[in-house]
Each structure stands twice: as C-alpha cells, then as structure tokens.
N, C-alpha and C positions, 0 to 999 in steps of 0.2 A: 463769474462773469468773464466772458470771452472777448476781448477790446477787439479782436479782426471781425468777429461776426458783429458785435455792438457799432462799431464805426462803418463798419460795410452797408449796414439797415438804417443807418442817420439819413433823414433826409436831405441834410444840409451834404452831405458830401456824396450822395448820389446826384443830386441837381449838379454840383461842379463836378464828377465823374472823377473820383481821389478814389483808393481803392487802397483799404490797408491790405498788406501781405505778409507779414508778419508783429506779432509783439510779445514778449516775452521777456522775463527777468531784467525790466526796464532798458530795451531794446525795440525799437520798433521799425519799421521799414513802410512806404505807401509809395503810390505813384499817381498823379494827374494825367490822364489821358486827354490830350489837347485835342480841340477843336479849333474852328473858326470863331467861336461864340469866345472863347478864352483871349483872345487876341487884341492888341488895341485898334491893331490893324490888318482887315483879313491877308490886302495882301503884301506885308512885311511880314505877316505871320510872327512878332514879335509875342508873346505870353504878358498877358496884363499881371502886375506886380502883385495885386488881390490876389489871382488865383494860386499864384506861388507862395505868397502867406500863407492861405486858408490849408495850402497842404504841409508845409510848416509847422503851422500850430497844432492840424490836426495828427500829425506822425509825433511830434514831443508828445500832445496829450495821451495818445495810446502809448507811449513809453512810461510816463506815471503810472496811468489806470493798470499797468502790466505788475504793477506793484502794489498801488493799493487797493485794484478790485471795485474799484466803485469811478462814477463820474465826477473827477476834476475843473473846475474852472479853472483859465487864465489867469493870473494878475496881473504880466506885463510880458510882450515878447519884442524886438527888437530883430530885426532883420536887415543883412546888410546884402546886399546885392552887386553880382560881381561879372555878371555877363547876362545877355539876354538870352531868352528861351525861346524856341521856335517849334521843338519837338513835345515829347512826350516828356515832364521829369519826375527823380524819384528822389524819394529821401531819403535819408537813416537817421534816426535821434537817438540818440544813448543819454542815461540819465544821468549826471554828473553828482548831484545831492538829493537824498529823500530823503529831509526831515520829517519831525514831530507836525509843523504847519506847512509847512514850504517845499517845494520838489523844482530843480530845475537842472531843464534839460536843454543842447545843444545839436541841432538837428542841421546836418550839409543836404542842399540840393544838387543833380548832377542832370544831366539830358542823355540823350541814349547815344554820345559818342564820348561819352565822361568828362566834358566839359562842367566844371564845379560853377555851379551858377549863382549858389546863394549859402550863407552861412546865418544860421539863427539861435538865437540865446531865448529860451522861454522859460519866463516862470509860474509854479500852476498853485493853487491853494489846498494844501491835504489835509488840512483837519475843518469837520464843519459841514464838509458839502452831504454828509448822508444825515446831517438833523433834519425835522421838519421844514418844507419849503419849495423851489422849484428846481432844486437840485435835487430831488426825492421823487421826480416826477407829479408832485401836486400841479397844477394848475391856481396861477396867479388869481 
C-alpha cells in the first residue's frame, strides 16, 4: 500500500485539498492548499483551526500507515496552536513509537514563510484495524 497515492484518492482530503507528498519509514510530509472556504474569515484570511487538524491528523496517519501498510484509526490527537495561518501550510510528522497496539506520532505545522503555526501529538491504533469490519473497507 502506497499511503501518498492512498491519502491523495481519500475523499476526505481532496474536498479539503491536503495533498500528502511524501511518507515513508514513518516519516510523512502533506500540505493544505488554502482557499477562502478554509478561512473563518474571507477577509482576515485567518485558516479555520478544523482545517489545520484535519491536515495534522491526516500527515501523523500516513506516518503510521508508512509502517504498518494498512489504514490506521485515531484514538486521540491533541493540538496546540501557536500562531494563525493565512497561507498555504505543511506539515511533517515523524513517528515517535510504533508499538504491538499503539503508534504515536508528533506532527509541526509551518506556513510558506516558516512561521511554526502548530504542534501536534497523535495517537493511531495498530493492532485490529485490518480484522473484519469498516476498517477493511466492509460497509456498516
């Protein structure tokens, strides 16, 4: 499984336009391409705090998956915000622990003048998700 071609085809992350660009040996990198839609406010052009999670969670997750090959759930991510976004931003998560159940990773946000906007702690579940169910692609 390829997590840049698999996260690239999500439709969750083409509707918000995150676009992994690299993952590897639990390493991954993406970036949010901002719009006006992204914004609390068109014109402060501020980046609403959702869309910077959603590329958070989704850079840690392809940092897991770059490991264990299959699709990872959340179980808890935590993000601390530390300036506002106005531009495009990107991430990088590195995997800190990949256990037996548990994988967790810490993913910085920056904007395209490297202003560090956000710092995030996730943790994903690695044993389980490829048994039977909608982690396996069944339908509920």
């Amino acid at each position: 499984m390829d997590p840049v071609e698999l996260f690239n085809e999500m439709p969750f992350t083409q509707l918000l336009g995150i676009e992994l660009t690299a993952a590897e040996d639990g390493h991954a990198e993406g970036r949010l391409h901002v719009t006006d839609d992204h914004t609390t406010n068109p014109e402060t052009g501020v980046v609403h705090g959702g869309a910077t999670f959603a590329l958070a969670d989704s850079v840690g997750d392809a940092a897991v998956v770059s490991l264990t090959g299959e699709l990872v759930p959340t179980i808890d991510m935590r993000i601390d915000y530390l300036a506002p976004a106005t531009t495009d931003v990107y991430a990088v998560a590195d995997v800190l622990r990949h256990g037996g159940s548990l994988a967790v990773a810490e993913v910085e946000l920056f904007d395209d003048s490297e202003t560090h906007l956000a710092t995030a702690h996730g943790v994903y579940k690695t044993d389980g998700a490829s048994e039977s169910g909608v982690w396996n692609g069944e339908r509920k």
